[in-house]
Rosetta silent file (secondary structure, phi, psi, omega in degrees, C-alpha in Angstrom):
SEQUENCE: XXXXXXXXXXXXXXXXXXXXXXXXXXXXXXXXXXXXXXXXXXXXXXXXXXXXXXXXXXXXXXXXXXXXXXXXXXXXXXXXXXXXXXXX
SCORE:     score description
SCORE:     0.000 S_00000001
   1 L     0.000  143.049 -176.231    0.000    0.000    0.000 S_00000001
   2 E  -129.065  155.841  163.860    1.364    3.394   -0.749 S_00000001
   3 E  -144.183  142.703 -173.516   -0.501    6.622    0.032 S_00000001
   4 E  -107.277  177.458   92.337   -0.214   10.084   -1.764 S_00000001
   5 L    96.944   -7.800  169.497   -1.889   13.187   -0.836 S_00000001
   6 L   123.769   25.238  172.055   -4.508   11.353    2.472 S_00000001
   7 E  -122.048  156.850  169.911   -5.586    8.740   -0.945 S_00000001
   8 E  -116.879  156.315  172.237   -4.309    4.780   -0.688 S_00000001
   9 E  -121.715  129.188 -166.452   -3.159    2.465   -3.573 S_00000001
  10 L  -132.070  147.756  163.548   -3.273   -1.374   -2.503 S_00000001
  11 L  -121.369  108.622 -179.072   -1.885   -3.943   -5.467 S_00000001
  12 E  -101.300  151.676 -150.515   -3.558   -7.135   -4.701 S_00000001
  13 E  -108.511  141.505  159.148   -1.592   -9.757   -6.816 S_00000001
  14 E  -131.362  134.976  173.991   -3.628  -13.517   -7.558 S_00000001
  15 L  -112.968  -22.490  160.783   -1.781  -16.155   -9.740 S_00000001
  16 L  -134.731   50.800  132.670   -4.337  -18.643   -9.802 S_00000001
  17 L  -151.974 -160.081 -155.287   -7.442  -17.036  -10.405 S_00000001
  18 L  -104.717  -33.294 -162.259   -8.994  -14.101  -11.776 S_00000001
  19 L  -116.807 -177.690  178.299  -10.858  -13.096   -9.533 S_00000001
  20 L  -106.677  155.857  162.745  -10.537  -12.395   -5.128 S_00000001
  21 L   -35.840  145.089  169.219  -12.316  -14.648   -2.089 S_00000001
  22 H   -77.765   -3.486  178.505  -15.581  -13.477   -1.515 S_00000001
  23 H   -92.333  -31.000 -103.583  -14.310  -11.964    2.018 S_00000001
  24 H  -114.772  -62.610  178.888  -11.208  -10.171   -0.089 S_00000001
  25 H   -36.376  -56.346  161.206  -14.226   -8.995   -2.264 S_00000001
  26 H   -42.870  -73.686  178.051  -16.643   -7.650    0.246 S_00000001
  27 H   -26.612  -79.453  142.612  -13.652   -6.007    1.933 S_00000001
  28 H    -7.771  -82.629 -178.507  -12.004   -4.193   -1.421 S_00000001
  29 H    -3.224  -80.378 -158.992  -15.952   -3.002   -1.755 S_00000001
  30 H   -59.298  -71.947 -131.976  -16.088   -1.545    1.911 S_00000001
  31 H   -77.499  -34.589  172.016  -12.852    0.145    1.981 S_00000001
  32 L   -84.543    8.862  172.100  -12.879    1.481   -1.301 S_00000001
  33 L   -24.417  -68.796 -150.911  -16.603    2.863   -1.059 S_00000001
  34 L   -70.150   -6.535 -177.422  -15.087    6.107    0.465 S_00000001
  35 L    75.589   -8.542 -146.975  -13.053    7.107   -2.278 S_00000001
  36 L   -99.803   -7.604 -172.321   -9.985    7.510    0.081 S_00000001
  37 E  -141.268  143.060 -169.818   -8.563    4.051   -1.111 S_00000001
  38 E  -124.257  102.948  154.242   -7.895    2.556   -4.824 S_00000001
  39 L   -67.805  147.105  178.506   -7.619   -1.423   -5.125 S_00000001
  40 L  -114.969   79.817 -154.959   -5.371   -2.370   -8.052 S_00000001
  41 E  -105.511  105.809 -178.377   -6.267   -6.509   -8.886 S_00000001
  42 E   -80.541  151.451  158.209   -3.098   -7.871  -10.601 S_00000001
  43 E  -114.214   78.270  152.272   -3.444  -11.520  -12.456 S_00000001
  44 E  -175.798 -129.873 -177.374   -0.363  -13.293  -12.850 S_00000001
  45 L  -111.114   88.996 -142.635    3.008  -13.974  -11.035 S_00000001
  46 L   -78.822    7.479  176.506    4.364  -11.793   -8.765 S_00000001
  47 L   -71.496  -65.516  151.280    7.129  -13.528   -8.599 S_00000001
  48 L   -66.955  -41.674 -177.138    7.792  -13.275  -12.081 S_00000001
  49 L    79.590   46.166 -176.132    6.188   -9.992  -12.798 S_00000001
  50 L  -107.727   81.320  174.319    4.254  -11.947  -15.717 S_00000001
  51 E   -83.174  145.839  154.434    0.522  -10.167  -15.781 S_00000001
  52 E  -135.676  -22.749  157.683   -2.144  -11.145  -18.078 S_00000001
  53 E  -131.833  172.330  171.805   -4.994   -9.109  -16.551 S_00000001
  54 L  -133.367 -167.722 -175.404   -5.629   -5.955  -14.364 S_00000001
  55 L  -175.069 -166.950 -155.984   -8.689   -4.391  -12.471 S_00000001
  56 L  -166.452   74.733  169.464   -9.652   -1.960  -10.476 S_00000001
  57 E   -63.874  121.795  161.417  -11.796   -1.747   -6.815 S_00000001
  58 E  -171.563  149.517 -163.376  -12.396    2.181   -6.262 S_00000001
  59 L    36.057   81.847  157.070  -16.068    3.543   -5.079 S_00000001
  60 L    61.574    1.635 -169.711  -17.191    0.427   -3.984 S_00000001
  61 E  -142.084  160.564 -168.332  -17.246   -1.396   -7.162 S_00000001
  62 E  -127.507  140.932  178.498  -14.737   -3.536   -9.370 S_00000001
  63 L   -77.152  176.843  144.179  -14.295   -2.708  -13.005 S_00000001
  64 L   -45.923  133.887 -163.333  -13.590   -5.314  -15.486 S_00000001
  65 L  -117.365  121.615 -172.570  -10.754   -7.103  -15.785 S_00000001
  66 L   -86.293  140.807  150.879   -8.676   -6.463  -18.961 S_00000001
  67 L   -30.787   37.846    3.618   -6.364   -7.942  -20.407 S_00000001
  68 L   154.931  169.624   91.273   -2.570   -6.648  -19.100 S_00000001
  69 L  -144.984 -156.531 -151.142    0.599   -6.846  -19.004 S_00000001
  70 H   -61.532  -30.568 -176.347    3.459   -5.320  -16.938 S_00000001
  71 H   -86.270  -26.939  157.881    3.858   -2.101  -18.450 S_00000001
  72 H   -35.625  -63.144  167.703   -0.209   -1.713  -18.291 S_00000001
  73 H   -21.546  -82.103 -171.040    0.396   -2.387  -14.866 S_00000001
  74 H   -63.931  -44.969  161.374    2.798    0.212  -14.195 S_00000001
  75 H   -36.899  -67.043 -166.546    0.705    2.706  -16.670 S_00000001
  76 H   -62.601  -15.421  179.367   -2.267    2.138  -14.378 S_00000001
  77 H   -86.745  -80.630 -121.918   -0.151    3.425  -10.985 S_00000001
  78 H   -56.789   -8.253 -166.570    1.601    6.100  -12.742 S_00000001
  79 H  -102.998  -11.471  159.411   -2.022    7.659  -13.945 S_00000001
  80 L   -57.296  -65.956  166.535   -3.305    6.755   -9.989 S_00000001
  81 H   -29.337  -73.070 -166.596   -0.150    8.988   -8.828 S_00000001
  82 H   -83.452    7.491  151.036   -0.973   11.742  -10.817 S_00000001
  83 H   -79.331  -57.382 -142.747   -4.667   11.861   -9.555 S_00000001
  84 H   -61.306  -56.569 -171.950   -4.194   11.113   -5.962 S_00000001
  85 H   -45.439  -50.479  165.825   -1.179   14.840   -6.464 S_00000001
  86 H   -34.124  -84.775 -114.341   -4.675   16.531   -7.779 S_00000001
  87 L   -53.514  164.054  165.816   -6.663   15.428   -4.643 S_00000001
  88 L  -132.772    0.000    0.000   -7.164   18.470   -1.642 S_00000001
């Protein structure tokens, strides 16, 4: 977890499935409801750094999860960064 400006960025990483636990889910929901926290849902090996999809928790809801890889990945913080430096 990292946090800029009073916003958090969590990268939760799963290698063998697509999707999170139904508590992990619920959870993600809750915390990002509030705006104040951005889940990041990696798919592949974190081990490796190998992605094949990404995702998103942020107001309570999880986008779709697209197709990835690592520089996607990396894309998707650096354009998180330079919102959370907006925020007041």
């Amino acid at each position: 977890i990292v946090e800029i400006n009073g916003r958090g960025l969590m990268l939760e990483w799963k290698t063998d499935t697509n999707k999170p636990t139904t508590g992990q889910r619920i959870m993600y929901e809750r915390l990002t409801k509030s705006e104040l926290i951005t889940v990041i849902l990696v798919v592949g090996n974190a081990k490796t750094m190998e992605v094949s999809h990404v995702g998103t928790f942020y107001k309570g809801k999880q986008s779709p999860l697209k197709s990835a890889d690592l520089q996607g990945v990396k894309d998707r913080i650096k354009k998180w960064v330079s919102w959370a430096k907006r925020q007041s």
